[in-house]
N, C-alpha and C positions, 0 to 999 in steps of 0.2 A: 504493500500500500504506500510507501514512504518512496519509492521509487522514483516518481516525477520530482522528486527533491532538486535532485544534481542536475536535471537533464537541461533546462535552459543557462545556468553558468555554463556548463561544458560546450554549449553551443555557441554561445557570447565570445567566449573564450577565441573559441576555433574561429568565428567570425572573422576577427582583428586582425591587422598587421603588425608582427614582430620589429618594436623599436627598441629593444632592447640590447645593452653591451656595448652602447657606445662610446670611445674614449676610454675604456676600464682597460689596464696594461694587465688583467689576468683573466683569463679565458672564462666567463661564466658557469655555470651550470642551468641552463635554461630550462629543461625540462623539471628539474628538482624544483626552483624557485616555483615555476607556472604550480605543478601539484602542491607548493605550499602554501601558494598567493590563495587558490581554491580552498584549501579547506581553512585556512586562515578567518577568512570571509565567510563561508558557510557555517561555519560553528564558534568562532569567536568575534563574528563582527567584527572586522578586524581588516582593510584594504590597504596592503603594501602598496608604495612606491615603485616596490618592483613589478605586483602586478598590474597596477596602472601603465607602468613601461610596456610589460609584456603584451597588453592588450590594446596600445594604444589608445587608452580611454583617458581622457581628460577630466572628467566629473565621478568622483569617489561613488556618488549618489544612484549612480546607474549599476555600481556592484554593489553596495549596499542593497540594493530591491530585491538581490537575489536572498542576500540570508534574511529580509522579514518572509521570502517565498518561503523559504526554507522552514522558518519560526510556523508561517501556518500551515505547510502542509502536519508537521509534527503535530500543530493543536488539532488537526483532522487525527491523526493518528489514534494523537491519549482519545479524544473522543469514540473509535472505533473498538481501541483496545479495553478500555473501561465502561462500555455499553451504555455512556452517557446521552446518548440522541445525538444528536446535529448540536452544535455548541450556540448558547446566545450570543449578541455581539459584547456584552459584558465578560461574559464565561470566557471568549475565546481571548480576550485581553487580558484576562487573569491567566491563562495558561502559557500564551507566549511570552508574561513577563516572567510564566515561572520556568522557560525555555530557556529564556534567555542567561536564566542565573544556572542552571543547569548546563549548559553551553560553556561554561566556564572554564568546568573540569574535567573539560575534555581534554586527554592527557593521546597523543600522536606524536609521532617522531618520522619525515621523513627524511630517507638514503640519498646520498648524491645516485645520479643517476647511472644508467650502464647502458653503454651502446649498445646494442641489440645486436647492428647494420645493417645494410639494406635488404628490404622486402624481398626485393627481386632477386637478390643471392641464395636467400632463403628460402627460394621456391614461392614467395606469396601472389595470389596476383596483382598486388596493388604497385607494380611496380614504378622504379623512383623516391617512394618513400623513404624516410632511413627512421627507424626503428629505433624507440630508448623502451627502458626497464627503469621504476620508480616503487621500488618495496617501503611499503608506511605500516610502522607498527603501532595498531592501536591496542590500547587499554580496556577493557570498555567500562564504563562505570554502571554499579550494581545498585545502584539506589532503589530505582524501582524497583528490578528485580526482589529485593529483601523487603520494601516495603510488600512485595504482591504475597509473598511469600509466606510473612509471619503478622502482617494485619490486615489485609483487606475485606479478608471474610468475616472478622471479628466487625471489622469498621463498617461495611454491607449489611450485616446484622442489626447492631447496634442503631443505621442512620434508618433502616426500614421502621423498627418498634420504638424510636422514640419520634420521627418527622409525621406532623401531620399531613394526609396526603389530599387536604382540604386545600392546601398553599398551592398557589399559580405554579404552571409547569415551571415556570421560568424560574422563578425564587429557588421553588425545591432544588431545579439542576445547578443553581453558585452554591446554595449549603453544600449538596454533595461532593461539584464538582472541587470547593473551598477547604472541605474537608481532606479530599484527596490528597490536596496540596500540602494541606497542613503536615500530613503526614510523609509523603515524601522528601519534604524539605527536613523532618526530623533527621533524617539519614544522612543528608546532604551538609552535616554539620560535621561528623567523619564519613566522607563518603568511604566507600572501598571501590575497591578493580579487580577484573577479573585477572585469568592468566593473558598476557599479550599474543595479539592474533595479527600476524604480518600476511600483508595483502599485497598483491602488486598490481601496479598501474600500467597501464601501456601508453603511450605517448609516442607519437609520427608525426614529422616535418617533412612535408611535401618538397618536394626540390624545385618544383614550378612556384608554388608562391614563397616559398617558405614560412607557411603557416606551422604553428603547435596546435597538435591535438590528441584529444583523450581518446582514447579505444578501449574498446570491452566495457567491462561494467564494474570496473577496480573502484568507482567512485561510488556506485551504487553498492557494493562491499562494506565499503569501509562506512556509507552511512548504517548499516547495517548495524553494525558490532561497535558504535561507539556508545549507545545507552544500551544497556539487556533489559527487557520486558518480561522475557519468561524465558 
């Protein structure tokens, strides 16, 4: 469900022309920076300078849209995963500000990058291409997961036999959806991680334009396994 996350940065991305490495007297690493400028932005709100380079984007504000994208596909998420209905517009602003703080600890590390080489050597058919390798080790954090684990049933319980179900849909779903939080955010004071789960990325620079791009579904991975739900 979380899938359409990454899919418009990656294509912003790739859009762009590569102005990057100008004037620097040490060979960059373009492919690493690009995979770090992306989740940079996706999960810490966060737009380097480099990826502004890398994308030729002048306005912060145009990568920025991607991680609020980002913030509400996940509030569609908790909404699906917690069988709270269709979220209010109150509800969903309480969730993405509790995204946001969550977003925080997210704990990733990527690898400089590793030449692949070319497609066409490799037998691919995308010949021309030249080929990188970008392994990002994430953590994932277990908040949820422990909150799902050792209270929600108790918390499900409890919010059925004491809320009256006299109260506006709407009211009922912020207590609930308020409560959730409440308790998620208990964990989020020591969060914990799981064991590290290293993903790799594929990334291709066409020799005709010399665009960067994402391949496969390394970024849809790694949204994957940075919160655990269950």
């Amino acid at each position: 469900m979380k899938r359409n996350k990454i899919v418009a940065i990656a294509l912003l991305c790739a859009a762009l022309v590569l102005v990057a490495g100008c004037g620097q007297s040490e060979e960059p690493d373009v492919p690493q920076a690009y995979v770090q400028g992306i989740l940079d932005t996706l999960y810490l709100g966060e737009v380097s300078g480099d990826l502004l380079a890398l994308t030729g984007t002048e306005d912060a504000d145009v990568l920025m849209a991607e991680y609020e994208n980002g913030l509400a596909v996940e509030a569609d998420y908790f909404a699906h995963f917690f069988s709270t209905g269709d979220l209010s517009e109150d509800a969903t602003v309480l969730v993405k500000e509790f995204y946001r703080d969550l977003y925080r600890l997210a704990r990733y590390e990527v690898a400089p990058s590793v030449d692949a080489g070319e497609s066409g050597v490799a037998g691919s058919d995308e010949d021309g291409k030249m080929l990188y390798t970008v392994d990002v080790t994430v953590e994932p954090i277990d908040v949820v997961l422990r909150f799902v684990d050792e209270e929600l049933n108790a918390y499900a319980q409890r919010f059925k036999a004491e809320t009256s179900n006299d109260l506006p849909a709407t009211e009922r779903q912020m207590l609930y959806v308020g409560g959730l939080l409440e308790g998620i955010r208990g964990y989020m004071k020591a969060p914990g991680y799981l064991e590290p789960v290293t993903i790799r990325v594929e990334v291709s620079q066409d020799a005709g334009d010399e665009l960067y791009r994402i391949r496969g579904n390394g970024l849809t991975d790694i949204d994957e396994q940075i919160i655990h739900y269950r």
